[in-house]
Each structure stands twice: as C-alpha cells, then as structure tokens.
C-alpha atoms as one frame of an Amber mdcrd trajectory, in Angstrom:
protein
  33.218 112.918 129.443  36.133 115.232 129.141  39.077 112.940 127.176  42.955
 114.242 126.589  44.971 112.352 124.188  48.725 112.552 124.393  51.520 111.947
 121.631  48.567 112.525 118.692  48.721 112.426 114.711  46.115 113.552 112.235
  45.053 110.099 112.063  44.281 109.579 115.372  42.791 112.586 115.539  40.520
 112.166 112.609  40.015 108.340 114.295  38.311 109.767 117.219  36.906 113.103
 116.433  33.661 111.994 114.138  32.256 109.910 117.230  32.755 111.856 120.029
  29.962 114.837 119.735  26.894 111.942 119.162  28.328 110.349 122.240  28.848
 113.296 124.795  32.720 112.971 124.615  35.112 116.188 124.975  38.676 115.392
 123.479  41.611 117.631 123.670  44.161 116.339 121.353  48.210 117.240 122.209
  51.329 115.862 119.876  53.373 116.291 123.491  54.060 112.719 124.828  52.628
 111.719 128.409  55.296 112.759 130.497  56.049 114.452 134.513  56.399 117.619
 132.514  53.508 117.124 130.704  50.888 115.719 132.625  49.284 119.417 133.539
  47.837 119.542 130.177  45.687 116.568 131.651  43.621 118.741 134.088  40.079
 119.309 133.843  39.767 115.823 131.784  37.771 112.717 133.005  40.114 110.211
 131.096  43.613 109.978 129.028  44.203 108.411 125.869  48.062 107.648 126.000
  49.677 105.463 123.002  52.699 103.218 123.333  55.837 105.949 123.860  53.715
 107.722 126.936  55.474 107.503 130.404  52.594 105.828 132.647  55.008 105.504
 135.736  53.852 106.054 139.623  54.837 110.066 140.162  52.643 110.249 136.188
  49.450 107.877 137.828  49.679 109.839 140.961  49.411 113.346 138.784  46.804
 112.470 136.730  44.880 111.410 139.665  45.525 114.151 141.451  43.990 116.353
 138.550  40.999 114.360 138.859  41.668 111.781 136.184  40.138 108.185 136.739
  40.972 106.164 133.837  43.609 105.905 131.978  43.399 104.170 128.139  46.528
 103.310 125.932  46.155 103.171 122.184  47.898 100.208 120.307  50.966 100.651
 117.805  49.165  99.142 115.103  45.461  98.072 115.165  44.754  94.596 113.023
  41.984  94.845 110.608  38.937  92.521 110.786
C-alpha cells in the first residue's frame, strides 16, 4: 500500500517510517499541507495521512479520488500516552 502524508515533521516521519517496510507500506512524506493546490502530490498513492490543519473539503475528496485514492486517515494534534 502506497501512503502520502501531508503537513509532516521529523517526528512523524520517524513515527511511521520503522513499520512500514515489515508491513508492505510505501510512504511519501511532504511538509506541504493538504490543500486544492496540493493534492497532485497525492497521485499514485493508495491512502493519505492528513493531520489537523489539512483542507479535507468536497473539490479536495473529489481529487484525491480521482487520483485513485480510497481512504483517507487524519493524524491527531496530540496523541495521549497509555
């Protein structure tokens, strides 16, 4: 599975990156936000990791799926710890 993640930090990157060769995942990491302007960097991805600040709007939903993305996951501001 081919994942993008918008509006990225080291952290998030460094989050994500150890699990997703054992698992089969693909991620392509941008610092741009989710935007109408941005959403071409989506194509060729399975799924999109947006956080918080991301525009998720209609014309955005109907891009994405239009570049053949079919899920769409949103990060939280601040994850609780156990």
């Amino acid at each position: 599975m081919k994942i993008t993640f918008f509006d990225t930090k080291p952290y998030d990157r460094a989050s994500f990156e150890h699990i997703g060769a054992d698992r089969g995942f693909a991620f392509k990491f941008y610092e741009s936000r989710l935007t109408l302007d941005t959403v071409e960097l989506a194509k060729g991805a399975d799924s999109v990791c947006v956080f918080v600040n991301d525009t998720v709007d209609a014309p955005v939903i109907d891009r994405l799926y239009e570049l053949g993305v079919r899920s769409i996951a949103r990060r939280p501001a601040r994850a609780n710890k156990v």
